[in-house]
Wavefront OBJ file of the C-alpha trace (Angstrom):
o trace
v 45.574 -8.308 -80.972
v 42.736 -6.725 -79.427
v 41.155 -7.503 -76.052
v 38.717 -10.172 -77.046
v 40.837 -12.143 -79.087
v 43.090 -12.462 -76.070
v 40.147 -13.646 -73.944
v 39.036 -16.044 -76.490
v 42.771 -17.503 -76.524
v 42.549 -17.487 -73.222
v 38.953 -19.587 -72.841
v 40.321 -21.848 -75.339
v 43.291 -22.412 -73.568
v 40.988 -23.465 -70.592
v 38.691 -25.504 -72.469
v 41.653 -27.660 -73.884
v 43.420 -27.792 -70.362
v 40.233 -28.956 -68.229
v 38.362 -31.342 -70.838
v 42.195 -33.370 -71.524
v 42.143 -32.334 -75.180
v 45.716 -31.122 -75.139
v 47.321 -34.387 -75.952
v 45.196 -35.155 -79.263
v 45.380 -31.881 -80.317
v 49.208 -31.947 -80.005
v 49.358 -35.293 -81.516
v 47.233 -33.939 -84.431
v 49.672 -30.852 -84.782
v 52.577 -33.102 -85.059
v 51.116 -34.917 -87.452
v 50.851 -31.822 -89.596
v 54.072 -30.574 -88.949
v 56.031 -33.655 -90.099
v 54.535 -33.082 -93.422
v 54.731 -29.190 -93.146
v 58.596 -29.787 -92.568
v 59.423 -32.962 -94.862
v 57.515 -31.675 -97.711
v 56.838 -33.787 -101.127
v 59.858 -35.416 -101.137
v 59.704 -37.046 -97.828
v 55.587 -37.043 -97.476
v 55.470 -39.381 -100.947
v 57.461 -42.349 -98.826
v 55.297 -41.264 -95.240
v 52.879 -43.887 -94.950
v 52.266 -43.552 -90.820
v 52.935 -40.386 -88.512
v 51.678 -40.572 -84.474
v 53.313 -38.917 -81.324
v 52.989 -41.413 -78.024
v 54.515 -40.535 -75.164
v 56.965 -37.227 -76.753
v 57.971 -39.880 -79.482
v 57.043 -39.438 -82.833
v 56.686 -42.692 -85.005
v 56.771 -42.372 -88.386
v 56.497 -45.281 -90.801
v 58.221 -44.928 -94.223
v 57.828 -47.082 -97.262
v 61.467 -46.336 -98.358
v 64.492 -48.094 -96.672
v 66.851 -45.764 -98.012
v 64.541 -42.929 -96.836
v 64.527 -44.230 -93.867
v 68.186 -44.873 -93.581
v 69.033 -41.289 -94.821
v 67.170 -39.871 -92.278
v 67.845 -41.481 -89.410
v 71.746 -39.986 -89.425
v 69.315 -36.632 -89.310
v 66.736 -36.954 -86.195
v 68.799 -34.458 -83.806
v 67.704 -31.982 -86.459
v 64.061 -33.206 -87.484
v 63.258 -33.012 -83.764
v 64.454 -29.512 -83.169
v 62.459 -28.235 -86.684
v 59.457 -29.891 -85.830
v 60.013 -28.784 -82.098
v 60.360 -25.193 -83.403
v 56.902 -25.316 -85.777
v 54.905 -26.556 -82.476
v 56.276 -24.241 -80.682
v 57.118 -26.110 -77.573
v 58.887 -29.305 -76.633
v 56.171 -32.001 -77.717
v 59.151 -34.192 -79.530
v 62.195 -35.841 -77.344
v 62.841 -38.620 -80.001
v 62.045 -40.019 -83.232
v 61.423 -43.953 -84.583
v 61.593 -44.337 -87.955
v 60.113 -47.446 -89.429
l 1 2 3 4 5 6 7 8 9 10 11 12 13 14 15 16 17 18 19 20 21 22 23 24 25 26 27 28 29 30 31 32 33 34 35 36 37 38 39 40 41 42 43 44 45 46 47 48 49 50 51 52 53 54 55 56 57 58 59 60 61 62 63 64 65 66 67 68 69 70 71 72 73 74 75 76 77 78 79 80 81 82 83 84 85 86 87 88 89 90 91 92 93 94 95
């Protein structure tokens, strides 16, 4: 990276931090990473994905889906913890 890219990151940082746009963009970025993460065979059955409050609510049109990975959250929270890169997730509701 060269100097003005950092300064750039930097300004954006800023921008983000003083106009409150953090929280949409995260929730936007979780959004993203749920299908990143669960790929086509969990996106197909993914009919609703919002964070609220470091809970991420995703709405599935499978039961058994659902079911199957609800014995797997632990696990879905660290991955999609890990792609944002920070702690944006503390639990999951599956629905």
């Amino acid at each position: 990276m060269n100097e003005d890219e950092i300064k750039i990151g930097v300004l954006l940082s800023k921008f983000l931090k003083n106009n409150n746009l953090e929280k949409g963009l995260e929730k936007v970025d979780a959004k993203d990473a749920w299908y990143k993460i669960m790929k086509n065979g969990v996106s197909n059955y993914t009919t609703d994905v919002h964070l609220k409050n470091k809970t991420l609510y995703v709405s599935l049109s499978s039961s058994t889906l659902r079911e199957e990975l609800s014995y797997g959250k632990e696990k879905i929270i660290n991955l999609l913890n890990e792609a944002l890169e920070k702690d944006a997730i503390k639990k999951i509701v599956l629905r």
